[in-house]
C-alpha positions in Angstrom: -78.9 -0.5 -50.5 -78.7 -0.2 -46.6 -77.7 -3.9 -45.5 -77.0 -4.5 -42.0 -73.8 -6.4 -43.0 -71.2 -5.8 -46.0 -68.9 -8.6 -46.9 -65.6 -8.9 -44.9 -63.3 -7.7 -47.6 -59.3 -6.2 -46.8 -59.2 -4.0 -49.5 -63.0 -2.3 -48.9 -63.5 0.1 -46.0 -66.3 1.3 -44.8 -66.4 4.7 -46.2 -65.9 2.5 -50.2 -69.0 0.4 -49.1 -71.0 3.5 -48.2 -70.3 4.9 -51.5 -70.7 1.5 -53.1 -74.6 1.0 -51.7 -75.3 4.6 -52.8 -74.2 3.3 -56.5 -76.5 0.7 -56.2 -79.2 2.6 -54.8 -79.1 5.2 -58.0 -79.0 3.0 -60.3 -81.2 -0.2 -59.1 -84.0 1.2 -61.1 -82.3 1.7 -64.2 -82.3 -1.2 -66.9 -79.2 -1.9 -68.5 -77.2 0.0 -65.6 -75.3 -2.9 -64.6 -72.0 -1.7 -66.6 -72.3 1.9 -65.1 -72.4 0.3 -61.8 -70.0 -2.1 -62.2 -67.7 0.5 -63.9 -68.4 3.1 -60.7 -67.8 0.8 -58.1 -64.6 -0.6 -59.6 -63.3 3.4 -59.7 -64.0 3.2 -55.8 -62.3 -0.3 -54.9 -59.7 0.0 -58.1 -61.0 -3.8 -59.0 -63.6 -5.9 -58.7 -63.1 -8.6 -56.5 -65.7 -11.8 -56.1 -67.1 -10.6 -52.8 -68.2 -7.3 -54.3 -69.0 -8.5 -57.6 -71.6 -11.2 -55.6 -72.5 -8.0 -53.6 -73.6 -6.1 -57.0 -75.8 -8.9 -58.1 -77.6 -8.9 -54.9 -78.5 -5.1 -54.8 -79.2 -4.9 -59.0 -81.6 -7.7 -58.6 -79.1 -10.0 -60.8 -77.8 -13.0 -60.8 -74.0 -13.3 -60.1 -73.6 -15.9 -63.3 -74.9 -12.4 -65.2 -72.9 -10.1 -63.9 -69.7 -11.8 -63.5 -70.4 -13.1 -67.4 -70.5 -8.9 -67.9 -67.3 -8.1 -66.1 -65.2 -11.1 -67.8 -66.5 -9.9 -71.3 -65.5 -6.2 -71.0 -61.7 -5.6 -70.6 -61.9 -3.0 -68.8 -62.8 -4.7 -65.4 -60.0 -6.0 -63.3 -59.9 -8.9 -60.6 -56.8 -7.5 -59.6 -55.8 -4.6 -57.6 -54.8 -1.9 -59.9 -53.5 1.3 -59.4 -55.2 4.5 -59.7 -53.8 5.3 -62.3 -52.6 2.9 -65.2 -49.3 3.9 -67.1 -48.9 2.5 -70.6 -45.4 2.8 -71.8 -44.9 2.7 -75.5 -42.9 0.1 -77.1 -43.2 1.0 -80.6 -40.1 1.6 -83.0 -40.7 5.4 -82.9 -40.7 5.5 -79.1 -38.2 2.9 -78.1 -35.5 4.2 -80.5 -36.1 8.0 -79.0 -35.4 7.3 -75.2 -37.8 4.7 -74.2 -35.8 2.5 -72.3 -34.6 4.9 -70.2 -38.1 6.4 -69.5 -38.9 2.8 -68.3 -35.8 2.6 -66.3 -36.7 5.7 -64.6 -40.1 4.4 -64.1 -39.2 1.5 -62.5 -36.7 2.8 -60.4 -38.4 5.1 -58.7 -41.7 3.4 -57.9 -40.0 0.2 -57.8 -42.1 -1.5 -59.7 -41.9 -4.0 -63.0 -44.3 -4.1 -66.0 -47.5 -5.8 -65.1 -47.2 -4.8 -61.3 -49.4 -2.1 -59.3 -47.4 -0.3 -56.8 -47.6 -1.1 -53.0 -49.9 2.3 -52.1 -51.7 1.3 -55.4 -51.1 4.6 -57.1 -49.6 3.1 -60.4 -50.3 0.2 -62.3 -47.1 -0.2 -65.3 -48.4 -1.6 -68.4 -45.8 -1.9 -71.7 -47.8 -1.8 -74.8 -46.8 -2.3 -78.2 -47.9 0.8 -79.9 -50.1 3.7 -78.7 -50.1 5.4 -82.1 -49.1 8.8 -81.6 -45.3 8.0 -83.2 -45.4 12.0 -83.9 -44.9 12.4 -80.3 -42.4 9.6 -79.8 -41.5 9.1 -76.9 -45.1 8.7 -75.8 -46.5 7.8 -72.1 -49.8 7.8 -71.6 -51.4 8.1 -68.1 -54.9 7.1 -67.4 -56.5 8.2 -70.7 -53.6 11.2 -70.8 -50.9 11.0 -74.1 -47.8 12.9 -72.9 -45.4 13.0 -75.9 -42.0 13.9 -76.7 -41.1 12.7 -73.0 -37.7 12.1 -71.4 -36.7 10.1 -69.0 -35.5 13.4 -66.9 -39.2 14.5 -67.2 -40.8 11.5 -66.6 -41.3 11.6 -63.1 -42.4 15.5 -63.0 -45.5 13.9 -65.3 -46.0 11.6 -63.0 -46.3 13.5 -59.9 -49.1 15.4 -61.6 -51.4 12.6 -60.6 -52.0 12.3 -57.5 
């Protein structure tokens, strides 16, 4: 998109905006792109906040009501930092009765960090969900779109590490 000046934005460095204007750039041309776009950029900031969201609707051509109306409709956009990668521990019967509240102990304790929370370097976001449907596997964790099963909370960590 090549602009002379890029919002003022804490979270955003240089090198993000560069790669942000060369997402817009590909895919200016291309109707219906907006999600890719918003999806790409959000992978490079790990949210969307308003200033870059505004930002987006000036280099697609489209106005902010539109875009922002397309961000709040999809869940998977954030307005709030997030990790880089998203844990989801399981809560279900299966999984809690096989260990997981000691997984989640161990979780917590280490990264220091509660359900709903993103760690400080933003590496992890903790989510507890109710059920991830794999009770075959119980306990289950699932990283980013990752299901590790039959997990312990002595191995926890060792998964963990794996993403870096």
């Amino acid at each position: 998109m090549a602009v002379d000046v890029h919002p003022q934005h804490e979270d955003i460095s240089a090198q993000m905006w560069e790669k942000i204007d060369q997402i817009i750039s590909e895919n200016k041309a291309r109707p219906g792109s907006i999600i890719t776009v918003l999806r790409k950029c959000q992978d490079t900031v790990a949210y969307l906040p308003v200033e870059l969201i505004n930002y987006i609707s000036h280099g697609m051509n489209l106005p902010s009501s539109e875009v922002f109306g397309i961000a709040t409709f999809y869940a998977l956009f954030s307005f709030e930092p997030k990790g880089r990668h998203n844990i989801k521990l399981c809560l279900g019967t299966a999984c809690y009765v096989k260990g997981m509240r000691e997984i989640m102990d161990r979780v917590r304790n280490t990264y220091e960090i509660k359900e709903g929370e993103t760690t400080l370097d933003r590496r992890f976001s903790l989510e507890a969900v109710r059920c991830i449907g794999a009770c075959g596997l119980a306990p289950v964790v699932m990283v980013d779109e990752d299901i590790h099963g039959i997990v312990s909370a002595d191995k926890i960590i060792d998964v963990l590490e794996d993403y870096e």
